[in-house]
N, C-alpha and C positions, 0 to 999 in steps of 0.2 A: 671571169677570174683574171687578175690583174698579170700580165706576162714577166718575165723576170727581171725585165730592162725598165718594168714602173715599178719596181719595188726600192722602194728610198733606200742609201748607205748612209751612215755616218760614220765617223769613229774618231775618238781621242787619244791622245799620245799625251803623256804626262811626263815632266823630267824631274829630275830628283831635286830636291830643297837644295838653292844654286846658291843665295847667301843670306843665313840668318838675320834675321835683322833690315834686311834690305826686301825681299822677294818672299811673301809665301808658297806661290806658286808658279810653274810655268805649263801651260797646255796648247799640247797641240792639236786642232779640231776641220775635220773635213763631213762637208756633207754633200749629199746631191741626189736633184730628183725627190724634195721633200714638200714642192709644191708653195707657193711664197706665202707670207704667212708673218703676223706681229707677234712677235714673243716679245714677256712682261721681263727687262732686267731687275733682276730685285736688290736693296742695299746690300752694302755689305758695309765691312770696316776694315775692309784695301780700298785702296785707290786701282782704277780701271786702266789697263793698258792693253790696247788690241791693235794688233797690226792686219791687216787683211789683204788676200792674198789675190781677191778677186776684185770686185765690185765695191765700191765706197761702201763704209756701216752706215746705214741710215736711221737715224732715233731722234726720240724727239719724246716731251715730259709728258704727254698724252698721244692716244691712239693716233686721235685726227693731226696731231702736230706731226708725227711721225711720219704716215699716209699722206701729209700732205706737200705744199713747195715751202713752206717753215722750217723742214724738217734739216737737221743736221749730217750733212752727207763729207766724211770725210773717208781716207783713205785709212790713217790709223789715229786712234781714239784716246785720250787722255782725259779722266775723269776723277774728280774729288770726291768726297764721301760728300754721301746724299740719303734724305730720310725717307725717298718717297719712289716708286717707281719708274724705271725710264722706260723706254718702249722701243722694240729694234724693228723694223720692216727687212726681216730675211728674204734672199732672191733664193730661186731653187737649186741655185749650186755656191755655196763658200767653204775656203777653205781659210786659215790664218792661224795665230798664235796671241793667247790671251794671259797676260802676267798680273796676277794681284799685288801690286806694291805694297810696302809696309807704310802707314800714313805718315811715319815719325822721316822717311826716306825718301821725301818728296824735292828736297832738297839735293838732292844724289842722283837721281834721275832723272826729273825734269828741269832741275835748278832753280825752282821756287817751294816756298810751304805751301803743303796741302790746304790751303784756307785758301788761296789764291786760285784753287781750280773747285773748292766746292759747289755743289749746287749746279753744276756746267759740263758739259761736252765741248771739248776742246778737239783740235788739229794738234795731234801730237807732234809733227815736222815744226808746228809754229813753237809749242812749248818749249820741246828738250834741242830745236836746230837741225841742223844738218845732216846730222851724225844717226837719225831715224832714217832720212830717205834711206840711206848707203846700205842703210841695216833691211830696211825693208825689200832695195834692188835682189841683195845679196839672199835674204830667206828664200824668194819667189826663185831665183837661179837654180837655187840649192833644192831639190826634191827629196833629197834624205835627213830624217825627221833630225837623227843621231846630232848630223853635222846641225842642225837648224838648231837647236837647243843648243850646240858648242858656238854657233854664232852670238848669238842670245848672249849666252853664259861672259863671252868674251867682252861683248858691249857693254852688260852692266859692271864687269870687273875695270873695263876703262873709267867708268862714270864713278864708280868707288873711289880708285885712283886719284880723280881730278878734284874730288869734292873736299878734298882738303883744304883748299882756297877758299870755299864758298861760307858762309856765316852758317855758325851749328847753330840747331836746335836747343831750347834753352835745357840745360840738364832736368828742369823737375819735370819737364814736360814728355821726357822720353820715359824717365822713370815712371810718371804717372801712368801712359801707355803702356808699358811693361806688369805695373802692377794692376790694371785691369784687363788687359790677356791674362795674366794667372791667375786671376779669378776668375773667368770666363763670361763676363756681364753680371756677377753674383756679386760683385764686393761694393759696400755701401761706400759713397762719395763721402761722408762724414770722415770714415778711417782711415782714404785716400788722404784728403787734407792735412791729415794729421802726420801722414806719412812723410810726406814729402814738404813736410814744414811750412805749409799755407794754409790759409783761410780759404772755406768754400768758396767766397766769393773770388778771390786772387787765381784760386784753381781753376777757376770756370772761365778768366779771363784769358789766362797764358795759354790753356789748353783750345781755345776756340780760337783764338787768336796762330796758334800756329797749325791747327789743323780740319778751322770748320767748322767742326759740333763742339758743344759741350762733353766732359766725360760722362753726365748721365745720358747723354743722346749716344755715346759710343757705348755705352752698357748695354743700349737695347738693340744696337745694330751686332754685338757679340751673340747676346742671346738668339736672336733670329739667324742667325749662320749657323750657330749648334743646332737651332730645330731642322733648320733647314737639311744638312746635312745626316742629322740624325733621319729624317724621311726618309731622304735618299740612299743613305745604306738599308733599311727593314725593308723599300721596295724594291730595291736590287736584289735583296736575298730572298724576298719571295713572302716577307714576313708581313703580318697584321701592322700599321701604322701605330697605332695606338697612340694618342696625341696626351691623353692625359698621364700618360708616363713619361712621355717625351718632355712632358712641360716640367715634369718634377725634376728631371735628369736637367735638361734645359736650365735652369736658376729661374721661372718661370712663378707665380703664388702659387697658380693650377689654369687648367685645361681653360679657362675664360680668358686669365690673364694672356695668355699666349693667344687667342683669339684674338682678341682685342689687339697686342699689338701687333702680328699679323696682320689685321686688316687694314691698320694705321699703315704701317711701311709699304706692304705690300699692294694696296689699293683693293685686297678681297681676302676669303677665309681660307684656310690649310687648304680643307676639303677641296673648294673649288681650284687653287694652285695647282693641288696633286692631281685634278682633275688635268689641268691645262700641258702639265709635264710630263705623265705620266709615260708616256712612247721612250723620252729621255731619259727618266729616270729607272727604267727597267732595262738599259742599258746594260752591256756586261762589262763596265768598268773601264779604265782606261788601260791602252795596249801597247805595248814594248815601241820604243821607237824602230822603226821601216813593219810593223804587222801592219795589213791590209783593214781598210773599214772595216765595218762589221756590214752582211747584207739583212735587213729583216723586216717584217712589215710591221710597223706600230699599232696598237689600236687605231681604229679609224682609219687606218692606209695614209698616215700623216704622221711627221715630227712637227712641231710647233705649236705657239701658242695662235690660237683668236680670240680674241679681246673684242664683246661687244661694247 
């Protein structure tokens, strides 16, 4: 029987929505003693911002590129929307803090469009300057979660600030964004068009052109964050997964459709993902900031993913 000092911690800190429009999220994440291990980063439709508190993130667009001397080893991480899997090689102890940017706010934060970091893992000190290192001396100093998030909160209130200077986002292109978040990956590109006074074709330009994908590609990255999530709350609470409800809640045809693209973004099927998650997503949620990890042992006596 494993002693109490091999039983993995982890835990996250979550701060409250810092500014609309800008940030959907901010978390704060410690683990240790989980044994090192490639877990699968899956798309989403934020742009990637990880400052790390330990050890360089290391990733890379495949396992072996990950595992290997190819692989991307930075301190903190700035990454553009992507359709396809990244790959992180976790050490057995990190701690740091990971912010979902809004893709339309890529210009406010790192000071270029989201189109400019798609598809890529970036050095965020080279992106957004200088003004990361200070932030990231200052987190590491700072131990308490409270103040770390009022750090956070302050930096991007500066970067709000400044970006008055900086060339906006073309108005249909934010609106277009805006109107397929409230659809949630369900609203057809035809009535998008129509919306915002272009042609599919014109749409598809302006829209990739400032942030990467096209808006059918950010349709399908919406809908796989809702599955995604939707998982992860029913196994948190203990409940039956059910994927072909999920996929009808989801904007999804049915239970194939979501498979299929699942396996497209993700590199494999729900099943197998919830297999590979499953220690994290049974998690008990994220915890006030200054509460302690959580201590507990996952299935398998491990958090993380392994990726044959």
């Amino acid at each position: 029987m494993a002693s109490t000092a091999d039983v993995p911690e982890w835990g996250f800190w979550r701060a409250d929505c810092l500014m609309p429009g800008v940030v959907d999220s901010v978390v704060g994440y410690a683990a240790h003693g989980v044994g090192r291990s490639i877990h699968r980063g899956l798309p989403s439709p934020h742009l990637t911002f990880v400052i790390s508190f330990d050890e360089p993130v290391v990733t890379g667009w495949s396992v072996e590129e990950a595992a290997g001397r190819a692989a991307t080893r930075v301190d903190v991480v700035a990454a553009g929307l992507h359709t396809e899997p990244a790959y992180v090689w976790q050490p057995p102890a990190q701690s740091g803090i990971q912010i979902a940017v809004h893709p339309t706010a890529a210009r406010t934060v790192f000071g270029v469009p989201a189109a400019e970091l798609s598809h890529r893992t970036f050095d965020g000190n080279d992106v957004g300057g200088p003004e990361i290192t200070v932030l990231r001396n200052r987190l590491i100093e700072n131990p308490d979660w409270a103040e770390r998030f009022a750090l956070v909160h302050r930096f991007l209130r500066d970067r709000v600030d400044r970006a008055a200077d900086r060339p906006a986002v073309r108005t249909e292109v934010v609106e277009a964004w805006s109107w397929l978040v409230r659809h949630r990956g369900a609203g057809r590109i035809s009535s998008l068009a129509e919306h915002v006074l272009l042609s599919p074709r014109q749409l598809n330009a302006v829209f990739t052109g400032e942030l990467g994908v096209g808006p059918k590609r950010f349709n399908r990255l919406l809908r796989l964050q809702q599955a995604k999530q939707a998982i992860a709350r029913r196994v948190a609470r203990g409940e039956s997964v059910g994927l072909a409800d999920i996929a009808a809640r989801c904007g999804f045809a049915d239970q194939a459709h979501l498979t299929r693209d699942f396996a497209s973004l993700v590199g494999t099927s729900p099943s197998r993902w919830l297999a590979e998650e499953i220690s994290t997503l049974s998690a008990d949620g994220y915890r006030e900031p200054g509460a302690p990890p959580k201590r507990s042992s996952p299935p398998g006596g491990r958090r993380g993913t392994v990726v044959p």
